[in-house]
N, CA, C and O atoms as a DFTB+ gen file, in Angstrom:
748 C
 N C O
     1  1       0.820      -1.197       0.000
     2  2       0.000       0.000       0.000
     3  2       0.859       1.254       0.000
     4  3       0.578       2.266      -0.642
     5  1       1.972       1.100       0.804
     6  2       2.652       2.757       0.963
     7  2       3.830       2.458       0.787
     8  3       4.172       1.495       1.473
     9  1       4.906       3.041      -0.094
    10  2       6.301       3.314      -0.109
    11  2       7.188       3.471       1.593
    12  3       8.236       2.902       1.901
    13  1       6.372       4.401       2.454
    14  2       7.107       4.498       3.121
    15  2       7.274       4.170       4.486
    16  3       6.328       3.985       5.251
    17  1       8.660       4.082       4.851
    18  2       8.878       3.092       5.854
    19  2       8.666       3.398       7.234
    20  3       8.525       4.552       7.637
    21  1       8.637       2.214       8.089
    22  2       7.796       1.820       9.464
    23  2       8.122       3.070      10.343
    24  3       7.265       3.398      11.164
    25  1       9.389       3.874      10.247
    26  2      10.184       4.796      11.574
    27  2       9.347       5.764      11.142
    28  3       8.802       6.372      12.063
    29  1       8.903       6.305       9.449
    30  2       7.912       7.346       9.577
    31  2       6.721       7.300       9.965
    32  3       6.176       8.313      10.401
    33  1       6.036       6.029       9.876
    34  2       4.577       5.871      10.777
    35  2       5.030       6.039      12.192
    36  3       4.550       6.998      12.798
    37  1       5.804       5.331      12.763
    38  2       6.016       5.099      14.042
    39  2       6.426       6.950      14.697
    40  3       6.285       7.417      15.827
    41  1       6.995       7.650      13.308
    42  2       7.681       8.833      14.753
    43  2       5.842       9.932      13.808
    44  3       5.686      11.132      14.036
    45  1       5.214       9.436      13.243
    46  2       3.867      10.058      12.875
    47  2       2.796      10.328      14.361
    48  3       2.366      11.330      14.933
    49  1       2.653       8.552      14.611
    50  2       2.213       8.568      15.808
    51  2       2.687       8.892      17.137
    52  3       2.070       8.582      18.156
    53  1       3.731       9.487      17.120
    54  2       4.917       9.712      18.146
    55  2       4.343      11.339      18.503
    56  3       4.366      11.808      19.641
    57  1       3.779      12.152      17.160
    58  2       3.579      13.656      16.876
    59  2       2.102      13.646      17.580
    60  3       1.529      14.703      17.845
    61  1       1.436      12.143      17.909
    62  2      -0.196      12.867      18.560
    63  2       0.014      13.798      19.274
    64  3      -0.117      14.923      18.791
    65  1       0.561      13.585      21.199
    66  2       0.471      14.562      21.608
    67  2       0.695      15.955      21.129
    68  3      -0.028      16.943      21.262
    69  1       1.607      15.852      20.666
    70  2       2.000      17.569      20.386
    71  2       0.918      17.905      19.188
    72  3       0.746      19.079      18.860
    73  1       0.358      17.080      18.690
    74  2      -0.861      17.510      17.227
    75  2      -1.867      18.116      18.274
    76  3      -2.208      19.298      18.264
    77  1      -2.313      17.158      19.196
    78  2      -3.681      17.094      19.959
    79  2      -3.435      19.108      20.962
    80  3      -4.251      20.020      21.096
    81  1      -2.017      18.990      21.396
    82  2      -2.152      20.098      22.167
    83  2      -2.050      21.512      21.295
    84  3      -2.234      22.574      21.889
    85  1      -1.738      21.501      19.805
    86  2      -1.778      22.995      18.797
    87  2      -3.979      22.472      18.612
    88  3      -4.907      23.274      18.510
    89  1      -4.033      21.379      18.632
    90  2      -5.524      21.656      17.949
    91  2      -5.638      22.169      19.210
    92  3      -5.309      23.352      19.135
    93  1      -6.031      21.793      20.687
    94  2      -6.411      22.349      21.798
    95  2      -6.113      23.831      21.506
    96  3      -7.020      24.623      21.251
    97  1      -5.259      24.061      21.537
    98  2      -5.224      25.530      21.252
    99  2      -5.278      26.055      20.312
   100  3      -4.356      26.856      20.153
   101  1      -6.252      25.965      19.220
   102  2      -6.189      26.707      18.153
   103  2      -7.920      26.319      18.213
   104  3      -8.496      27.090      17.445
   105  1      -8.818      25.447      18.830
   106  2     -10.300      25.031      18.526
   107  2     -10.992      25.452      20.160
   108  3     -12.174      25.609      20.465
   109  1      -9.817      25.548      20.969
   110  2     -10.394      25.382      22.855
   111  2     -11.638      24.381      23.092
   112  3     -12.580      24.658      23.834
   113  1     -11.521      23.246      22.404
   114  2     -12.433      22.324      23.007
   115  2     -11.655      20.710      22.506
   116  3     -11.282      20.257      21.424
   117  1     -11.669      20.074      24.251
   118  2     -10.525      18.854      23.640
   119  2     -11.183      17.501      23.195
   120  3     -10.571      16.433      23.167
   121  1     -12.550      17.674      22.836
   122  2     -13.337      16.795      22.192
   123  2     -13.171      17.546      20.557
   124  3     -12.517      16.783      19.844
   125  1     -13.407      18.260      20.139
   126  2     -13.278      18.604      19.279
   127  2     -11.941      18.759      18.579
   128  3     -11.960      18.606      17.357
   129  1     -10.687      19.062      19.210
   130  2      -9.062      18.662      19.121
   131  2      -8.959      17.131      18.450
   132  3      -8.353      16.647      17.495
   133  1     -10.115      16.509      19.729
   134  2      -9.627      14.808      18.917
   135  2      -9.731      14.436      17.675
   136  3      -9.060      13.785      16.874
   137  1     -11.210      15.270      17.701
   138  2     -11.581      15.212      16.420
   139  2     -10.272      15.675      14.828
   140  3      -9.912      15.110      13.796
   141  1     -10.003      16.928      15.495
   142  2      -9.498      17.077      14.455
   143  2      -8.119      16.444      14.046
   144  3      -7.555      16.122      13.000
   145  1      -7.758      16.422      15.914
   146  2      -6.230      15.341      15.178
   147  2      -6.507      14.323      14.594
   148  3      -5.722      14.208      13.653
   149  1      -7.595      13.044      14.655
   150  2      -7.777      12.402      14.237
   151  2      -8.060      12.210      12.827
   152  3      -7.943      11.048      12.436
   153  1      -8.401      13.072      11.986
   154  2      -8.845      13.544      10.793
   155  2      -7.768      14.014       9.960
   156  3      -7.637      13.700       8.777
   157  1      -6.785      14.986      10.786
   158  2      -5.103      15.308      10.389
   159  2      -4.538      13.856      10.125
   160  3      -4.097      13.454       9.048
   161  1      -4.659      12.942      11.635
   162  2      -3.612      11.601      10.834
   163  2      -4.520      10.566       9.708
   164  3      -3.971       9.577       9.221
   165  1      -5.609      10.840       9.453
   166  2      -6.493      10.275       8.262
   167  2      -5.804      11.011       7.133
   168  3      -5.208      10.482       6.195
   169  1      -5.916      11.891       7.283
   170  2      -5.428      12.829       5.896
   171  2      -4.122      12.484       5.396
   172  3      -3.897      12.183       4.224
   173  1      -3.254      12.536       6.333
   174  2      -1.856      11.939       6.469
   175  2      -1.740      10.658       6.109
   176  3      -1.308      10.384       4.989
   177  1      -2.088       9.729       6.956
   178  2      -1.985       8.644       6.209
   179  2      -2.744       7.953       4.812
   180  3      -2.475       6.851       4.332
   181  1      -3.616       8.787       4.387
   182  2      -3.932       8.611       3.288
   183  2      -3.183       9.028       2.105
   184  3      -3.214       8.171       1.222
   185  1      -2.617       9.925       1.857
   186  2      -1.129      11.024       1.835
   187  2      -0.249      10.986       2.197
   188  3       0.457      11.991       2.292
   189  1       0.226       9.467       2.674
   190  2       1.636       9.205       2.991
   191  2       2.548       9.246       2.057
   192  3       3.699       9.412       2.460
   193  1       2.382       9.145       0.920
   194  2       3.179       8.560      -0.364
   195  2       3.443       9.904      -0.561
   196  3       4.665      10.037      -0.493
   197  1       2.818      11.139      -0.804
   198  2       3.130      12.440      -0.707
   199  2       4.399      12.934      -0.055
   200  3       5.154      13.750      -0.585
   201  1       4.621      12.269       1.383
   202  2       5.476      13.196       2.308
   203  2       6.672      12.566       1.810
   204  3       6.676      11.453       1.283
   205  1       7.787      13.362       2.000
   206  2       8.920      12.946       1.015
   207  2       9.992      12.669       2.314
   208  3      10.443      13.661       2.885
   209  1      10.312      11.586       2.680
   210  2      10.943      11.302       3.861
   211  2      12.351      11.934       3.668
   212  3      12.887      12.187       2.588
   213  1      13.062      12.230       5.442
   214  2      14.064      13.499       5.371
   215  2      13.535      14.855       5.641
   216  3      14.128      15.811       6.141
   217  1      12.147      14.758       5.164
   218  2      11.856      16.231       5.433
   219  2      11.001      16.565       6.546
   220  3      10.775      15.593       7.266
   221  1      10.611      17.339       6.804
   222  2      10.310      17.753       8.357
   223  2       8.780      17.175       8.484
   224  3       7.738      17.765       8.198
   225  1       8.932      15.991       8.941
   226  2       7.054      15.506       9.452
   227  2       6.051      16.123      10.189
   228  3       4.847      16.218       9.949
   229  1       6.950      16.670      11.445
   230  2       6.039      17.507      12.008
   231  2       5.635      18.463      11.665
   232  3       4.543      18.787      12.131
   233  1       6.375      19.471      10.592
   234  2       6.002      20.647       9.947
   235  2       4.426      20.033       8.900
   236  3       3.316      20.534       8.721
   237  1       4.952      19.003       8.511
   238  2       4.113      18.471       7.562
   239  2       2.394      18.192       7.947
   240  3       1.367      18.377       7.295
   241  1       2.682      17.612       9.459
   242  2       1.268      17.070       9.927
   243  2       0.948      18.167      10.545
   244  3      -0.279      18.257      10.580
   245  1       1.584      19.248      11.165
   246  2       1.088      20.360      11.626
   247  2       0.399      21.669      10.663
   248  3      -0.377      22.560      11.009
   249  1       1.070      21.359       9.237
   250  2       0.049      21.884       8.220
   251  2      -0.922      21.474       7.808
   252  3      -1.842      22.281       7.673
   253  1      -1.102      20.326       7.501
   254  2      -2.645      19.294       7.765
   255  2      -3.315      19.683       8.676
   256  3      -4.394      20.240       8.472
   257  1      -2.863      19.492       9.794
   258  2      -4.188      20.007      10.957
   259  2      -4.280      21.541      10.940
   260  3      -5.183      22.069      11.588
   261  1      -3.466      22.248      10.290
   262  2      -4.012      23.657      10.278
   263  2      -5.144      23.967       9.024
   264  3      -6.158      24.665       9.034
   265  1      -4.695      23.370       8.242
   266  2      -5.471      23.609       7.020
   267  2      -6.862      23.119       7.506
   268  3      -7.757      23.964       7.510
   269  1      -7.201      21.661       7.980
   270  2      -7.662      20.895       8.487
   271  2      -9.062      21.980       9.337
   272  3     -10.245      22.169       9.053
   273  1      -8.153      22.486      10.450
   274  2      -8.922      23.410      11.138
   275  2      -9.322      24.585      10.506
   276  3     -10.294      24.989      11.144
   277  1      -9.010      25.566       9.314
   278  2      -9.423      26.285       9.039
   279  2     -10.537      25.881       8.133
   280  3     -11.553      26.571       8.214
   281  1     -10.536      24.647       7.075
   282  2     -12.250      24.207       6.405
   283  2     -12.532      24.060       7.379
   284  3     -13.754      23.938       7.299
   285  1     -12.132      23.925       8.856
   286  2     -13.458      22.940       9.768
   287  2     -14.603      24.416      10.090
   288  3     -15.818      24.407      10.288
   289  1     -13.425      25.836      10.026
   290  2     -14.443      27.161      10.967
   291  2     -14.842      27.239       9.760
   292  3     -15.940      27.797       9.753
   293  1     -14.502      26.959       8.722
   294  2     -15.481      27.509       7.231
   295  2     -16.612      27.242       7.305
   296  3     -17.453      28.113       7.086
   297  1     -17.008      25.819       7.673
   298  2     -17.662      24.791       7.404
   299  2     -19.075      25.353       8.690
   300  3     -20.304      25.410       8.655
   301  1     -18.114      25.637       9.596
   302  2     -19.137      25.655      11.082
   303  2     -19.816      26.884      11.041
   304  3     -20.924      27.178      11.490
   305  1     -18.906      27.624      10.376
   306  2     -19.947      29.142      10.626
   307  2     -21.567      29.123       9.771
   308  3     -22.249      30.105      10.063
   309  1     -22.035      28.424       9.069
   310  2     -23.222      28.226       9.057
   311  2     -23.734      27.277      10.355
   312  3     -24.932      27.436      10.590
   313  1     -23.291      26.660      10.924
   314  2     -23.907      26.452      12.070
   315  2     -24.709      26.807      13.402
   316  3     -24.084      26.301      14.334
   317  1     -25.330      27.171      13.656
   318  2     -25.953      27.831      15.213
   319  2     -25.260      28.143      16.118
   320  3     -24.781      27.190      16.732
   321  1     -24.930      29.399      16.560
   322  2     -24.137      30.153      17.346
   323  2     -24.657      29.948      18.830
   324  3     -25.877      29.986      18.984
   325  1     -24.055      29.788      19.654
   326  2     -24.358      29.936      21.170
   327  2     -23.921      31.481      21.517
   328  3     -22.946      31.592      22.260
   329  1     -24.369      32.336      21.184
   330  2     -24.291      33.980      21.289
   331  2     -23.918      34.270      22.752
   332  3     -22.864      34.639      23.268
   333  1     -24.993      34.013      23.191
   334  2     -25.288      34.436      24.420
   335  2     -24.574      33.826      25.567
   336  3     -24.463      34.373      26.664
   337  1     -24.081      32.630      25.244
   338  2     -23.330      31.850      25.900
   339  2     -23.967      30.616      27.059
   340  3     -23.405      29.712      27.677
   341  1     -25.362      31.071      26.997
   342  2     -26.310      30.462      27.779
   343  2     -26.319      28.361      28.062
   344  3     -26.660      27.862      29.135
   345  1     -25.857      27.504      26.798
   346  2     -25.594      26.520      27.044
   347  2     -24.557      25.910      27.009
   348  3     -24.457      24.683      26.985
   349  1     -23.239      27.088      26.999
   350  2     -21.886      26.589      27.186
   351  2     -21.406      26.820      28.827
   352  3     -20.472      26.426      29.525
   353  1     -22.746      27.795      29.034
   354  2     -22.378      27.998      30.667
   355  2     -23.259      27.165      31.381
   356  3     -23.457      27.457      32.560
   357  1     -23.904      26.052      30.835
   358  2     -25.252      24.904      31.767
   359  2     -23.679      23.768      31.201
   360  3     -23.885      22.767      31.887
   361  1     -22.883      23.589      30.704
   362  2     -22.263      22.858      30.299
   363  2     -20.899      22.900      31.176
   364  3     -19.950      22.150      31.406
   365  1     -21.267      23.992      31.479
   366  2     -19.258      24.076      32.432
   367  2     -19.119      24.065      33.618
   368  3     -19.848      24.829      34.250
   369  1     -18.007      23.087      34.485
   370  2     -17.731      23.167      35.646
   371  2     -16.988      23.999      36.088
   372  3     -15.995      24.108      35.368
   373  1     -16.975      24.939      37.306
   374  2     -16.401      25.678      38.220
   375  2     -15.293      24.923      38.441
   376  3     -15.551      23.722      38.364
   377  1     -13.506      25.309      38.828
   378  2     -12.728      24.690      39.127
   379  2     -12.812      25.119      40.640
   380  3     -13.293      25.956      41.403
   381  1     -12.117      24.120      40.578
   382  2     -11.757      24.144      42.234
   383  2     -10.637      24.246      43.162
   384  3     -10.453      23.907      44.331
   385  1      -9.898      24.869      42.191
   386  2      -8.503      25.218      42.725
   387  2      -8.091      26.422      41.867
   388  3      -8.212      26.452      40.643
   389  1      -7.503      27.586      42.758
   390  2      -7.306      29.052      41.812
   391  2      -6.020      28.592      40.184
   392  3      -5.849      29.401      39.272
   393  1      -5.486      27.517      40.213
   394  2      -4.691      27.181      39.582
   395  2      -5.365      26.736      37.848
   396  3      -4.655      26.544      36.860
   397  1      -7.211      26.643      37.900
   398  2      -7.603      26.219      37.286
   399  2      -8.328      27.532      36.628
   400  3      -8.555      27.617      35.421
   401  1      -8.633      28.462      37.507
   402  2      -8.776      29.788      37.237
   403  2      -7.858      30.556      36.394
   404  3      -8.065      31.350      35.477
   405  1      -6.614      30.041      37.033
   406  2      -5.294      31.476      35.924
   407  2      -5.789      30.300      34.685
   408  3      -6.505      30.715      33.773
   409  1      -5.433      29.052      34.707
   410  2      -5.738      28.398      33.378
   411  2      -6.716      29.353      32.570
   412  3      -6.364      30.155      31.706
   413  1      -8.405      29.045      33.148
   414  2      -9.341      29.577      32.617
   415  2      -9.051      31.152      31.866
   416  3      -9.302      31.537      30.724
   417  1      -8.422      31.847      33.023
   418  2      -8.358      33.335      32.629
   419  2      -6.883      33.044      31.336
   420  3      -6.652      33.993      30.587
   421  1      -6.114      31.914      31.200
   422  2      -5.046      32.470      30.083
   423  2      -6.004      32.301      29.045
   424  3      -6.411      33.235      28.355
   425  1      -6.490      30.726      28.890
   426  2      -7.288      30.186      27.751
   427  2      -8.526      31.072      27.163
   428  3      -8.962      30.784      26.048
   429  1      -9.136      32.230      27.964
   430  2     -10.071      33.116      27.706
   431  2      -8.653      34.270      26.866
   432  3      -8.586      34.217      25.638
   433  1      -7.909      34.966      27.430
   434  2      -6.542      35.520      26.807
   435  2      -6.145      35.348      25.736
   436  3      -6.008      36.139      24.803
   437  1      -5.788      33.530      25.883
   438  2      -5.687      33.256      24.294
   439  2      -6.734      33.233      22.800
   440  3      -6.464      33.545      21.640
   441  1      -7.840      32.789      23.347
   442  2      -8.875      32.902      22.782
   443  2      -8.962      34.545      22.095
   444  3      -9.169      34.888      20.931
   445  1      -8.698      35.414      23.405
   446  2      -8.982      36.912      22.888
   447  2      -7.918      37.047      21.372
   448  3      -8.344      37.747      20.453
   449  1      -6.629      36.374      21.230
   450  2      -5.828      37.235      20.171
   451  2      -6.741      36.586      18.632
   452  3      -7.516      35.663      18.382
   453  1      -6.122      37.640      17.936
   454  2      -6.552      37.383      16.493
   455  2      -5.733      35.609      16.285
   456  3      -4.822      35.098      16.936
   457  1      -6.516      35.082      15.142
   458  2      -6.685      33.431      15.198
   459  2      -4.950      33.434      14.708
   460  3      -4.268      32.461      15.032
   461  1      -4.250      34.711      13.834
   462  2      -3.197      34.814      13.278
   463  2      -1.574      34.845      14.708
   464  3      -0.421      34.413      14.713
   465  1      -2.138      35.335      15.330
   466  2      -1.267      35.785      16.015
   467  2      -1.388      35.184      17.218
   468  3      -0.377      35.071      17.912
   469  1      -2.688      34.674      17.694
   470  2      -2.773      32.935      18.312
   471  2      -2.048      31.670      17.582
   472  3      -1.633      30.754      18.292
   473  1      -1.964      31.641      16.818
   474  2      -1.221      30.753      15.858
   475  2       0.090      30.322      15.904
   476  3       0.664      29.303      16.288
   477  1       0.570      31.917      15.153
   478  2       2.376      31.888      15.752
   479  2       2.775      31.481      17.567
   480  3       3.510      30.751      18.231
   481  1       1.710      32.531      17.724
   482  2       2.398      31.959      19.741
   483  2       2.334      30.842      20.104
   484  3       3.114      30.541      21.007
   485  1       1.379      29.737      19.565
   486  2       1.578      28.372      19.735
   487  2       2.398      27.677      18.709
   488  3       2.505      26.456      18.818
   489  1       2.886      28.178      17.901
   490  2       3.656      27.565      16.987
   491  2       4.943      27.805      17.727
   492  3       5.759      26.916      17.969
   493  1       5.035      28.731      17.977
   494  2       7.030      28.974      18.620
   495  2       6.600      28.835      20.022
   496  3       7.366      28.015      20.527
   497  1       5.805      29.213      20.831
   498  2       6.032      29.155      21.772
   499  2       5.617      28.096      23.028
   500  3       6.049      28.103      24.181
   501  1       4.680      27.230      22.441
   502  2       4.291      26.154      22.997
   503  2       4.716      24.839      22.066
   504  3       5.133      23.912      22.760
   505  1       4.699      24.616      20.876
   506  2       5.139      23.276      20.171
   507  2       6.714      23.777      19.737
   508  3       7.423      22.858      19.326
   509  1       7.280      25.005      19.780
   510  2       8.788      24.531      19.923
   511  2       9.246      24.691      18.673
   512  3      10.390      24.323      18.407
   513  1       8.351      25.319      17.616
   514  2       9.077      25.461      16.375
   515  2       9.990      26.650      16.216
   516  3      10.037      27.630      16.960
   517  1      10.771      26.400      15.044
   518  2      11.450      28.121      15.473
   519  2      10.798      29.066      14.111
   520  3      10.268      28.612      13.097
   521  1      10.929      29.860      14.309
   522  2      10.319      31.348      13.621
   523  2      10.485      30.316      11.861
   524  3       9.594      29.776      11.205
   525  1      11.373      30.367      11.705
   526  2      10.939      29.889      10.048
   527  2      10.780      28.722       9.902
   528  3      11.143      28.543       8.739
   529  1      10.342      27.370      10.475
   530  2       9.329      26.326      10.684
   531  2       7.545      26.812      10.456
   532  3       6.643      26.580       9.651
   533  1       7.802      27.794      12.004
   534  2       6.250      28.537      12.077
   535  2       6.047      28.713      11.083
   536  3       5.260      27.938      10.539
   537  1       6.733      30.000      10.163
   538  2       6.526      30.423       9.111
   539  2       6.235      29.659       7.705
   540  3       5.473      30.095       6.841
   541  1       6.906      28.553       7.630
   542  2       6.470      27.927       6.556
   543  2       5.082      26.804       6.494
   544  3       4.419      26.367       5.552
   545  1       5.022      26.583       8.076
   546  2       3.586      26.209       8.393
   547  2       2.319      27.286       8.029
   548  3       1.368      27.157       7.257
   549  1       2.587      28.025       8.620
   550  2       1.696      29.702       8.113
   551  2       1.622      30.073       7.132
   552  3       0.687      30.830       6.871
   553  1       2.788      29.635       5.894
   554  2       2.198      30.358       4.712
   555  2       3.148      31.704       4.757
   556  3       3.388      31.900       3.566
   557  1       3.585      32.381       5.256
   558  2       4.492      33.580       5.263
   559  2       5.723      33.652       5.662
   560  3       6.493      32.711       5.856
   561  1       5.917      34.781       5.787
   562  2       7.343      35.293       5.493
   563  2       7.825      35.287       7.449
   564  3       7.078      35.571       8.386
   565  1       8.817      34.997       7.485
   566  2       9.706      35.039       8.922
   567  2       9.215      35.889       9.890
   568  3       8.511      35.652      10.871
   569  1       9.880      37.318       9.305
   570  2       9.480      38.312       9.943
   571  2       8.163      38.963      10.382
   572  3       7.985      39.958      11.084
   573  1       6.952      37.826       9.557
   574  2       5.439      38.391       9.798
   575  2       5.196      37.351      10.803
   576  3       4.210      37.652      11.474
   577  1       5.828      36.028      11.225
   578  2       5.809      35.636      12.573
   579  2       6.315      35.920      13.873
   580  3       5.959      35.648      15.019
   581  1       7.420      36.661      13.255
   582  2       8.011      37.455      14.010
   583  2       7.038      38.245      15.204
   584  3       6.816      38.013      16.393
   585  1       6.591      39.284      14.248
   586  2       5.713      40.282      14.557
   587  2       4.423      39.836      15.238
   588  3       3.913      40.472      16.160
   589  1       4.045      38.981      14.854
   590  2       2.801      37.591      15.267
   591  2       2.871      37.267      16.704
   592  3       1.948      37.363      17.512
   593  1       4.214      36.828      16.950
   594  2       4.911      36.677      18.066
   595  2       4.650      37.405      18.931
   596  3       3.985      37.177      19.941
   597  1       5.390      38.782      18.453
   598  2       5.759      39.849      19.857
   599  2       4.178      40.574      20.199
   600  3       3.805      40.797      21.351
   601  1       3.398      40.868      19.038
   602  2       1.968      41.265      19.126
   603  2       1.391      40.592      19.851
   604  3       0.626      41.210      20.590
   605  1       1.438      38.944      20.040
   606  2       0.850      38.637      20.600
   607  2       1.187      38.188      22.180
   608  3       0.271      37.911      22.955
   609  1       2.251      38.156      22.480
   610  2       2.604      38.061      23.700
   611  2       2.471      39.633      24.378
   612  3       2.548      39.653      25.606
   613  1       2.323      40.653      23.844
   614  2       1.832      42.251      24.274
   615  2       0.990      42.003      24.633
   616  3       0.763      42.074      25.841
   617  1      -0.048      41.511      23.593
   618  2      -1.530      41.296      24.425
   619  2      -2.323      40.375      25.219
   620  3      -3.459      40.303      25.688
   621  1      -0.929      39.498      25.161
   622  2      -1.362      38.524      26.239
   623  2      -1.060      39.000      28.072
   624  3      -1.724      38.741      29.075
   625  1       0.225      39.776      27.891
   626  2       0.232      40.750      28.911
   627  2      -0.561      41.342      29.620
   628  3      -0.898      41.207      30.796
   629  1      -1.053      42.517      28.235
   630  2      -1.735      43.415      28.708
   631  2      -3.455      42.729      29.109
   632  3      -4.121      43.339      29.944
   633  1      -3.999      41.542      28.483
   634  2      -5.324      40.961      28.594
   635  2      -4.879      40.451      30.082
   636  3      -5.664      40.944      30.892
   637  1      -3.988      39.712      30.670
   638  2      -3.830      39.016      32.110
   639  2      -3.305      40.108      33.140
   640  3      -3.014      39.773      34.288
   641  1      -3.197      41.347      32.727
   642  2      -2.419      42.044      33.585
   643  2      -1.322      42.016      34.169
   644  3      -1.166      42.635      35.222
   645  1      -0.613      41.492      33.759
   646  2       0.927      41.039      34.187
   647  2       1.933      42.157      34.207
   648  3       2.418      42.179      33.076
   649  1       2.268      42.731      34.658
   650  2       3.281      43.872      34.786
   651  2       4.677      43.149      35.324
   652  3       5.353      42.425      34.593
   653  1       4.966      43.404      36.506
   654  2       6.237      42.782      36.962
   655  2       6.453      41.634      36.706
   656  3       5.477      40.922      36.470
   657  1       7.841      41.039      36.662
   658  2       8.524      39.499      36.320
   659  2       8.295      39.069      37.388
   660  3       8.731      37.927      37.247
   661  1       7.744      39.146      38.885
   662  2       7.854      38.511      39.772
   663  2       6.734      37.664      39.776
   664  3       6.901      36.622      40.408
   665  1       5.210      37.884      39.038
   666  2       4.193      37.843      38.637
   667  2       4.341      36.534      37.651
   668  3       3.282      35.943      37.442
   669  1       5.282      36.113      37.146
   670  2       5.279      35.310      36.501
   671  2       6.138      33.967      37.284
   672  3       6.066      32.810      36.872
   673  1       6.954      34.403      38.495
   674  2       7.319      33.298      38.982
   675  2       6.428      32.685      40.355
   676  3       5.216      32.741      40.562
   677  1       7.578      32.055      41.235
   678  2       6.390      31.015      42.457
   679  2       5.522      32.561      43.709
   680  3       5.982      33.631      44.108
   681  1       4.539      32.058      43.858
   682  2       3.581      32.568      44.792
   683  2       4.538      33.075      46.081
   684  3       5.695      32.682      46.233
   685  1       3.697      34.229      47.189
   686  2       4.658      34.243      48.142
   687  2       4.956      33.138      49.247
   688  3       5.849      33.405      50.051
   689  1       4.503      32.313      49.324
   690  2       3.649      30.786      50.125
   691  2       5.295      30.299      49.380
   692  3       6.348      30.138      49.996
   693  1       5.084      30.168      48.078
   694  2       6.731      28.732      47.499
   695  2       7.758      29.549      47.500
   696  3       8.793      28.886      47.569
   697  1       8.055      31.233      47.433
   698  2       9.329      31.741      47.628
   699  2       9.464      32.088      49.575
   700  3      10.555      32.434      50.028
   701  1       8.517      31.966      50.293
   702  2       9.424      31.817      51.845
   703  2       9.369      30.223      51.997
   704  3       9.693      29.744      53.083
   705  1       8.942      29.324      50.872
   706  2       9.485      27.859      51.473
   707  2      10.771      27.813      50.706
   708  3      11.689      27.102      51.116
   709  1      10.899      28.568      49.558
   710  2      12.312      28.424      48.863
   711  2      13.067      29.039      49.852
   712  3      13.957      28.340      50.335
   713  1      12.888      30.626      50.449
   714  2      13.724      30.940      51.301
   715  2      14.387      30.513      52.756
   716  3      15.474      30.777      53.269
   717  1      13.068      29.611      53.264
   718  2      13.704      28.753      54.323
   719  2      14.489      27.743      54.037
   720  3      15.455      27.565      54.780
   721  1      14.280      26.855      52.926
   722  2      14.751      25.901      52.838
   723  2      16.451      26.222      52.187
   724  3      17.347      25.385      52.085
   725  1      16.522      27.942      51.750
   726  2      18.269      28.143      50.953
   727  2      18.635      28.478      52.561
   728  3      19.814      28.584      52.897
   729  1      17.671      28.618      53.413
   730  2      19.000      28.864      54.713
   731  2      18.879      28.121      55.766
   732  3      19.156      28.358      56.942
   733  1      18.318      26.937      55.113
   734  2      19.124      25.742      55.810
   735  2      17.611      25.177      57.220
   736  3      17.416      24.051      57.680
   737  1      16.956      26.291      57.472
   738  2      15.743      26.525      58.095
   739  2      14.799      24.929      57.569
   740  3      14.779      24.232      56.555
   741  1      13.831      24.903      59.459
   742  2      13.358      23.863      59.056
   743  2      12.050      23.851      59.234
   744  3      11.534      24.822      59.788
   745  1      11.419      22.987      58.896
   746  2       9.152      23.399      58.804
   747  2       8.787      22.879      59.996
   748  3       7.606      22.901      60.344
């Protein structure tokens, strides 16, 4: 059936997680992620004979599921809108730990940037590609991920309120257990 060999299926299926966590963040629903990774490695493996081994797989299946996801919002926007938000909020659980909250409040953050500049920030900055990977996944030029990038980490800032660097590291609760524990101090 397929030219190509077992290490490219094997490091294909190796790419779920990291497929499953760009759809999570590019659809925010992880029933619907499955969906689409699942449909990315259909596409793929139907289109194996296509991918030209040596060359970058993950770039490869990560353009599938992008393409993938953009017919899917084509497709949906004739669908029935929950406007109001009324049965996505009979549908959702309250967390129960503030840790599930900053989650909630980034994933509302991320949600806020344009779908373009949500894109790049999970392309470089959560799956690890570098600026001209992103870029050739995207369709453009370096420097417009570039810009993708820094735009969007501004407004991810400015949407969470984050000002100081201290804000981004441990709570005051884990820096006086870090500080007891660098001076030797005991609980």
């Amino acid at each position: 059936m397929s030219s190509v060999s077992g290490p490219v299926k094997d490091a294909m299926l190796g790419l779920v997680p990291n497929l499953r966590a760009f759809a999570v963040s590019l659809c925010g629903n992880i029933e619907r992620a499955d969906d689409l990774v699942q449909e990315t490695l259909l596409k793929a493996w139907n289109n194996i004979d296509d991918f030209q081994e040596g060359t970058n797989l993950r770039a490869w299946l990560f353009t599938i599921l992008r393409n993938t996801y953009f017919s899917d919002c084509r497709r949906r926007r004739r669908e029935v809108e929950d406007r109001d938000g009324a049965r996505a909020a009979d549908l959702s659980v309250h967390p129960e730990q503030p840790g599930h909250l900053d989650m909630q409040d980034f994933r509302k953050a991320l949600d806020a940037l344009p779908p373009d500049q949500r894109e790049a920030l999970v392309l470089v900055g959560a799956a690890g590609f570098s600026y001209e990977e992103a870029a050739d996944i995207s369709g453009c030029a370096v420097g417009t991920i570039k810009s993708r990038v820094n735009r969007a980490r501004s407004k991810l800032t400015e949407l969470l309120s984050v000002s100081p660097p201290h804000e981004y590291g441990p709570d005051a609760a884990t820096e006086a257990i870090i500080s007891r524990t660098a001076r030797g101090g005991s609980y």
